[in-house]
N, C-alpha and C positions, 0 to 999 in steps of 0.2 A: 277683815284685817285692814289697816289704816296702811297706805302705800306706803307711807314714810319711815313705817316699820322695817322696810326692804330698804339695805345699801350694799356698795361695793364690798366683795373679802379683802380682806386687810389678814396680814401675815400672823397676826395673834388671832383667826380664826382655827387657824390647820385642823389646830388637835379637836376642836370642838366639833369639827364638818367629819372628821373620820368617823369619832365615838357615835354623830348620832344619825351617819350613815350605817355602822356597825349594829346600833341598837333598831333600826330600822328594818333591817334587812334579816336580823336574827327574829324579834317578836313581830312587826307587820307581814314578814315576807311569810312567817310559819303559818299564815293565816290562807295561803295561798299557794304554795310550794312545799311537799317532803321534808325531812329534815335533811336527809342528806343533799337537796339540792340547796336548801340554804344553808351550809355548813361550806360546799362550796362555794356558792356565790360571796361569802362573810370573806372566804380567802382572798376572794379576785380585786378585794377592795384597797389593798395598796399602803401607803401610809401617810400619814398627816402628811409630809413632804411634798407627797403628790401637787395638794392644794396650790402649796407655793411655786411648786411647777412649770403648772400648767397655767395659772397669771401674767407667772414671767413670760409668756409664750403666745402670751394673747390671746387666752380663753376667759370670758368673763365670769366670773361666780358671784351670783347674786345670793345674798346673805339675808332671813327672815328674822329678825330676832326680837326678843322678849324687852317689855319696857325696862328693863335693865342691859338690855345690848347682847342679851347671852343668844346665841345661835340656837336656832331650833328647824329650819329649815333652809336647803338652798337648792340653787337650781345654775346646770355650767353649761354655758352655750359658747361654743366653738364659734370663730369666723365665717366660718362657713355657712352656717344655721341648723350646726347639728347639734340640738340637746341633747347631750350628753349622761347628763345628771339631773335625779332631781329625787329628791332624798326630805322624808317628815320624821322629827322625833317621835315614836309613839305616843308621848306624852302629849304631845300638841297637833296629832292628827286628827282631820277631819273637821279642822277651822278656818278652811280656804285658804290655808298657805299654797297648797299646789295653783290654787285659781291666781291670786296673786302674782305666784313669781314666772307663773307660765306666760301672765298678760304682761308684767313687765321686760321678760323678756321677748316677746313679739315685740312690745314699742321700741325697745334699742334694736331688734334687728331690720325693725323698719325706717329707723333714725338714719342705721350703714347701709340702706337699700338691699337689705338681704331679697332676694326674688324667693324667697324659700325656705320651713323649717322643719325639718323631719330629727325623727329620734326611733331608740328602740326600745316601746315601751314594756315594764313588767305588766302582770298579773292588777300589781296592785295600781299602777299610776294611768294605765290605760283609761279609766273613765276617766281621768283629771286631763288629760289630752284631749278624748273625745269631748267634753266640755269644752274645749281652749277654741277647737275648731279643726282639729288633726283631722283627718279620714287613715282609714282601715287599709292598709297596701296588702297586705298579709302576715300570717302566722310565722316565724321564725325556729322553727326545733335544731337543736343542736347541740355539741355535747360542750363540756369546760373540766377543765382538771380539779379532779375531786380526792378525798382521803381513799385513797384503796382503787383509783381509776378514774378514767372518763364519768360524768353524771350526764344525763340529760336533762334538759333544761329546756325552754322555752321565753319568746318575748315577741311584741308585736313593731312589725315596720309601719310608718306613722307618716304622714307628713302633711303643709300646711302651705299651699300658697301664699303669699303676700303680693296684693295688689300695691 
């Protein structure tokens, strides 16, 4: 994917970073989690508003998008250097969007001298980390609120020095 393909979120992103967070997490996640554990996860996902948010708050979201401008992937890195997010249409998975927007954001958070970036990665984005250069801290099991109760669920702790 051509760098230049990746830019900052802009506020007419919102609805698009929800739906193909939404679409991501329902068809890539089933390839890897229960249904009921992504049926829960689909709820914890918030709403387009979120986006605009957490911008206004100073959290970056890097935006992949299609020769037409349309979002198809992104990736939210907190001040801190915690990846927070990082989310692929199913349509456009497994074209190096997560390599892309993983590298681009180590370069800004090596720009703000971040000393560090850790995340908590799923099922599915954990090789796109360990590609980035994350190492393996540990397994995370734990429950979230589900239809009919607690789910279990699991994701991996991550992190990545920066020289």
């Amino acid at each position: 994917m051509a760098d230049d393909a990746i830019r900052p979120f802009c506020d007419e992103d919102a609805q698009a970073l929800h739906e193909l967070a939404a679409a991501s997490v329902r068809k890539i996640g089933a390839t890897r989690y229960a249904k009921r554990q992504v049926d829960a996860w689909a709820m914890r996902l918030g709403s387009a508003a979120m986006y605009r948010k957490r911008a206004a708050l100073g959290d970056l979201i890097l935006v992949a998008t299609t020769a037409s401008d349309l979002p198809v992937a992104y990736a939210l890195l907190e001040p801190d250097g915690h990846l927070d997010q990082l989310y692929c249409h199913p349509d456009h998975s497994g074209c190096g969007l997560a390599d892309s927007l993983l590298a681009r954001a180590e370069r800004h958070a090596r720009e703000h001298r971040a000393k560090r970036l850790y995340t908590e990665a799923s099922e599915l984005a954990r090789s796109a980390f360990e590609r980035a250069g994350y190492v393996l801290s540990n397994r995370r099991d734990f429950t979230i609120d589900g239809e009919g109760g607690p789910v279990a669920i699991h994701n991996y702790a991550m992190g990545k020095r920066l020289k």
